[in-house]
N, C-alpha and C positions, 0 to 999 in steps of 0.2 A: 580614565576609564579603560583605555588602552584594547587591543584588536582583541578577538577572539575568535577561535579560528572553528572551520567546520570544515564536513568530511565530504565532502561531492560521493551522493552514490550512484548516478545515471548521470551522462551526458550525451547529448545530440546536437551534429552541425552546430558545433563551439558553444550551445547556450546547453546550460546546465537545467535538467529534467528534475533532477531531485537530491535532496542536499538532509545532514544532519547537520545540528547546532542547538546546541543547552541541552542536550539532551531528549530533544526532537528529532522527529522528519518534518521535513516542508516538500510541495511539491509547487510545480510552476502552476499557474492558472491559467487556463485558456478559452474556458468559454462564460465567463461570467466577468461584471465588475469589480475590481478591488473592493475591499471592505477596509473598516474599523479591524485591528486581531492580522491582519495579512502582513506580510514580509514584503520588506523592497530591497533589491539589491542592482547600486548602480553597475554598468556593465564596464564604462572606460573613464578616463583621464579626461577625455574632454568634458563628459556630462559632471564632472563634480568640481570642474575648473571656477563656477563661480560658488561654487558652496565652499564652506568651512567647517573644517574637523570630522570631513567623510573621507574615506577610503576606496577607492574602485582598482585595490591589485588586491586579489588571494593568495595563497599560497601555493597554486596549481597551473596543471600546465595550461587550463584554460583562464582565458583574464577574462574575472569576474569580480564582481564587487564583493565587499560585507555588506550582509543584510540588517536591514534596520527595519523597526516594527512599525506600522503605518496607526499613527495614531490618529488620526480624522483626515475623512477627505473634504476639498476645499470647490465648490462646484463642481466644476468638469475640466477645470482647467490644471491641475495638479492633486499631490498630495501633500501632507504634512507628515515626518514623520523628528523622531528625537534622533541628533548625531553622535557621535564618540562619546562626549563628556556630557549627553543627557540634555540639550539645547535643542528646543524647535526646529527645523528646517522646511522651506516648501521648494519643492522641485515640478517643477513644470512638465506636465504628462508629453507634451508634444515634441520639446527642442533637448529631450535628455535620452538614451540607450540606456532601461532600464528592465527590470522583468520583474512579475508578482508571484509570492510564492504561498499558498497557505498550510496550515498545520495538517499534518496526517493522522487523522484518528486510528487508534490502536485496534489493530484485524479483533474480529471474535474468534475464541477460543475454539466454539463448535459450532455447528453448523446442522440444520435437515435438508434434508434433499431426497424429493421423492421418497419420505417416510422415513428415510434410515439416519443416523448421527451421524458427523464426521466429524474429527477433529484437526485443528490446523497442528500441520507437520513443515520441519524445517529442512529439506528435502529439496530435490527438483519432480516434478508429476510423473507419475508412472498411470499405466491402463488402470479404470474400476475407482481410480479418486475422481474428485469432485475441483475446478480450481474457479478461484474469482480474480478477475484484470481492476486492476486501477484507473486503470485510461480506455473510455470507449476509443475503439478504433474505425476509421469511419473512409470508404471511397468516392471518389466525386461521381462515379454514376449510379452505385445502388444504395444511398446513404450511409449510417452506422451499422455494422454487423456485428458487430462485438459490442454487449452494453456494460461498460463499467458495476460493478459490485454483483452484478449478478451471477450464478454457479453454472458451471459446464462442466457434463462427465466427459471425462479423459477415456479416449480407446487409443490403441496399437496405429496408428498413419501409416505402418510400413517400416519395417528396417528396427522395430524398437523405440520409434520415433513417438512420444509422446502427441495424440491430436485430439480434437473435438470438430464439433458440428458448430457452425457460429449463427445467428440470424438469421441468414437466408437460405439455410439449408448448407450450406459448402464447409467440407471438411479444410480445416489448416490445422496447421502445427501450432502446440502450443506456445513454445518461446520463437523469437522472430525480432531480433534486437531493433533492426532496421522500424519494426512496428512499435516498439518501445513496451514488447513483452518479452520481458528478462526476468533473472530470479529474483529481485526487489522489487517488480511489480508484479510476479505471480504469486497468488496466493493458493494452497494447497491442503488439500484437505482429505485425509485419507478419514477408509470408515472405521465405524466402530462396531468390533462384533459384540453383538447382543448379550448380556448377562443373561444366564439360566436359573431358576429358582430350583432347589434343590432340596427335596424333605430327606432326613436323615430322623432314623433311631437310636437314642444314644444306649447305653447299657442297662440303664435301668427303664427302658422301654418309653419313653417322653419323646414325642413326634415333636421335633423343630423344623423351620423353613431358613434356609439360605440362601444366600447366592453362589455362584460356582467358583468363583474366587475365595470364597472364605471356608469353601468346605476343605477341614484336615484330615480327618479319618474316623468313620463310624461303621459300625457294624452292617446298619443297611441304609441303601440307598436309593432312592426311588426318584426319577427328573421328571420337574414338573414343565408344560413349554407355557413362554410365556402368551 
């Protein structure tokens, strides 16, 4: 079946945030159970010393495993997942360095916000967009202020610096790597200006309606708002 390699896109304090593979994102798990569909990837040489036909070196400067797909879990006391060549394995959740990562669903194309459209742009955020985090980010004394998937309009912080208003009212900056908001977990969404419907008389005097994109050249012009 032989290795297959993936791309680490985030890493943090040596354990890797989020990774491509088959054509995926995965991202690590941290505030829920493993599932059925999750990824496991062991971390070192000793957690795979009694398994067979698993792999825990990557190809990177951080040592991390190959992830393998968790096919049931087994109580509480482990999981099961399939090895190299496609064979069962069960690895014990407590005596192995492992991490769980799940599948990243694909961002939406547009977005509303406060009435208006946006659409995701592949960019870093500028003032007047709209962006969504991946990861709530959360303090030990005033909870979560940042809630994953939700939209924050982007104003000016100072200096051209990209910020918003978070939770509790407090301006930050939008990227903040140390936070694990970077450009693969900011989402961005700039607006979309409004189409104008536009009546036009062609030559032979026939009132049509358009849009302002499709309008090419008529005699008269009249804008309708929408």
């Amino acid at each position: 079946m032989g290795y297959k390699a993936y791309k680490v896109i985030d890493a943090k304090d040596g354990i890797i945030e989020r990774f491509e593979y088959e054509s995926a994102t995965f991202k690590i798990v941290e505030r829920r159970e493993p599932k059925v569909g999750d990824y496991l990837v062991i971390m070192d040489e000793e957690s795979v010393r009694s398994l067979t036909d698993t792999n825990a070196g990557g190809p990177y400067f951080i040592t991390v495993g190959k992830p393998y797909i968790i096919m049931a879990t087994v109580t509480e006391g482990g999981y099961i997942f399939k090895d190299d060549f496609g064979s069962f394995c069960y690895l014990n959740r407590d005596s192995s360095n492992h991490a769980i990562y799940e599948k990243v669903k694909p961002p939406k194309e547009t977005i509303t916000y406060k009435g208006r459209d946006h659409k995701l742009v592949d960019r870093k955020a500028r003032p007047g967009d709209v962006v969504i985090f991946d990861y709530d980010t959360s303090s030990n004394i005033v909870g979560t202020y940042i809630t994953a998937g939700m939209p924050y309009m982007v104003i000016d912080g100072g200096s051209n610096i990209p910020a918003f208003t978070d939770d509790i009212g407090r301006l930050r900056n939008v990227y903040n790597r140390s936070k694990n908001r970077t450009d693969s977990t900011v989402k961005v969404y700039e607006p979309v200006e409004p189409q104008k419907r536009l009546i036009y008389r062609d030559s032979e005097g026939v009132t049509h309606t358009v849009l302002n994109a499709e309008l090419v050249a008529y005699s008269s012009v009249e804008e309708v708002p929408e």
